[in-house]
C-alpha positions, 0 to 999 in steps of 0.5 A: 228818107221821109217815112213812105206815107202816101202823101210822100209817095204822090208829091215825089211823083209829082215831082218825077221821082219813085222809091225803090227798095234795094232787094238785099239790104231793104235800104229805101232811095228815091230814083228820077230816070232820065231819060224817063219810059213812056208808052205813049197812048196814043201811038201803043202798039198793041201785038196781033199774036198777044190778042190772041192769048188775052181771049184765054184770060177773064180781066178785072181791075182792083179786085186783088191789089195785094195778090197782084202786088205780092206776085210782082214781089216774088222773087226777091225783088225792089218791093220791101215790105215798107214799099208792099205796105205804102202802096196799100194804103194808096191803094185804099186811098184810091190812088194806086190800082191793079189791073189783072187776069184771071185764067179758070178764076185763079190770079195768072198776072197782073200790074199795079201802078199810081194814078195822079190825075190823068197821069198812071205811074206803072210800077211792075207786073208778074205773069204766073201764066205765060202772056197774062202781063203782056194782056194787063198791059194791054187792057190798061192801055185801052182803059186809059185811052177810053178815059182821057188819060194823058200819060202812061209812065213805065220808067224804063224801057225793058223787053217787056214793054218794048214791044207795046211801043215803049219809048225814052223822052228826056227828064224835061220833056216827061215834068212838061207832060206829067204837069199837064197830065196830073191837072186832067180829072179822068175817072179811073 
């Protein structure tokens, strides 16, 4: 495996894939699912019971890549320290992001993923508050949708997730939607 440097990392997206760490050994592999997660944005659902909680919760984006990064890596989790260090520096770069909640000003969850385009490639999420991912989750899809984004790829299906609407699509059906998305110009 190439070493994980940005430029890496974005043309395997590109391509449909993504590196995961294995959480024993640390081994690096780049994985392509098929069938491939989406929560498609313009048919998400969005839970009435969830808006409630999310009026507890003060939203921000970007201000803490590395907390809300180290919380998706706790406890032992596919986030190596290589995979930790990677996604820094996209973040620097401008080309991964987080979108978190804050409950009295303390960091209560959030998710962090890639953005190539108007394609936004969701890598994990933690809560330390119960329902605070659930609400980022939510705040990203607003976000996305007020700019024009095409595509919210989340991998795989997972409780989490499904109850936002989350679906499967076939490896070629997602490669057709994320080469249309990666061509728009969305601000992020």
């Amino acid at each position: 495996m190439p070493p994980l440097t940005p430029a890496v990392i974005l043309a395997a997206y590109r391509r449909g894939l993504f590196p995961m760490g294995d959480p024993e050994s640390g081994a690096l592999a780049w994985y392509e699912a098929d069938p491939r997660s989406i929560i498609p944005l313009e048919a998400a659902h969005v839970p009435r019971r969830l808006l409630r909680y999310m009026k507890g919760f003060e939203f921000a984006v970007d201000r803490d890549f590395a907390g809300v990064i180290d919380g998706c890596a706790r406890p032992l989790t596919w986030i190596s320290e290589e995979i930790r260090d990677a996604y820094a520096a996209l973040h620097r770069e401008g080309h991964a992001h987080s979108v978190e909640a804050y409950r009295g000003g303390k960091l209560a969850g959030g998710l962090y993923g890639v953005r190539i385009g108007g394609a936004f490639m969701a890598e994990s999420m933690f809560h330390a508050v119960s329902n605070a991912s659930g609400a980022c989750v939510v705040t990203l899809v607003e976000r996305l949708r007020a700019r024009g984004f095409a595509l919210l790829d989340i991998q795989q299906v997972l409780p989490s997730t499904a109850r936002f609407g989350a679906v499967e699509i076939p490896k070629k059906e997602y490669l057709r939607r994320l080469a249309a998305a990666v061509q728009l110009d969305p601000k992020w």
